[in-house]
N, C-alpha and C positions, 0 to 999 in steps of 0.2 A: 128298925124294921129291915128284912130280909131284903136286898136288891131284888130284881126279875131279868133275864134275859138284856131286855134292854137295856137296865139302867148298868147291869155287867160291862157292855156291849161300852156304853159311852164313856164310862167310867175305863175302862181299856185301850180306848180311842183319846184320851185326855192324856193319861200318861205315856201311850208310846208318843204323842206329839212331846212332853216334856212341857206341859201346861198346867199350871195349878189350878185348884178350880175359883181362886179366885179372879187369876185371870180369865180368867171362860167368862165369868161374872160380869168383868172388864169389856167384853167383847158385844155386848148389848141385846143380845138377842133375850138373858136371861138373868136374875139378879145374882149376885153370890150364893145368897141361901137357898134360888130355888134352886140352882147347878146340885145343892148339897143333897136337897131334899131330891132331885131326879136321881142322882147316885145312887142314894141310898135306897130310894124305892119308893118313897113315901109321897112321892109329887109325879103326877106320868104327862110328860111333854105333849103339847098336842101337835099334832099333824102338822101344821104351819109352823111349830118350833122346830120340829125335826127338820123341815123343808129350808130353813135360815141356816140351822145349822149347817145342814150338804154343802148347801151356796157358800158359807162362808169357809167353808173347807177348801171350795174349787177355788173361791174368790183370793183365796190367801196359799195358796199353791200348796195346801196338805192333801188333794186330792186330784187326778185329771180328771177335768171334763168329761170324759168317754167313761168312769165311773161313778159320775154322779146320781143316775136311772137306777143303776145297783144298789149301789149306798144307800140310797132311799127307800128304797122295796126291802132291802135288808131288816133296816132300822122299824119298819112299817109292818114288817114281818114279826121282828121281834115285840113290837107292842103290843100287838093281837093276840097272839101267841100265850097270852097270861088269859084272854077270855074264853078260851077253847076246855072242852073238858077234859080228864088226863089223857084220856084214849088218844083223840085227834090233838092232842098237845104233843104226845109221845112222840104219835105218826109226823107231826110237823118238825116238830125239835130233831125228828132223824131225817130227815127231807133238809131241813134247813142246818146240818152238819156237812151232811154230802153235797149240796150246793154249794158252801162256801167252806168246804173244808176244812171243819175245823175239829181237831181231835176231841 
């Protein structure tokens, strides 16, 4: 199955840390196979799984604190982002390039 936005997004965020997703598995927030199945698109994290993740980002110094409110509205952004219809997807996906600049 086709990743979405988010699962790009985590799956992107795994690799520049240099973590396999079995360690992510390792990290307990989530099993090895769901890490696979959120990757890949086929499993969509809930809200409190994203919310553990951040933490454990800030908690383990992969992210500071002063971007943890982002990081989350980001991640929260991109989840939704797949329920929108293409129009307001379009409109959001360019909203949410130029906020977080991403080419």
């Amino acid at each position: 199955m086709r990743g979405n936005h988010l699962s790009n997004k985590l799956r992107e965020l795994r690799r520049s840390l240099g973590i396999s997703q079995e360690a992510m598995g390792m990290q307990g927030f989530v099993s090895t196979p769901g890490w696979v199945k959120i990757e890949n698109g086929s499993r969509h994290p809930s809200d409190e799984l994203l919310k553990k993740i951040v933490d454990w980002l800030v908690r383990d110094g992969y992210l500071s604190p002063s971007k943890k409110e982002s990081t989350l509205d980001e991640f929260l952004t991109l989840k939704y982002m797949s329920h929108l219809s293409p129009f307001v997807r379009n409109m959001a996906s360019q909203h949410h390039r130029t906020t977080y600049k991403i080419s």
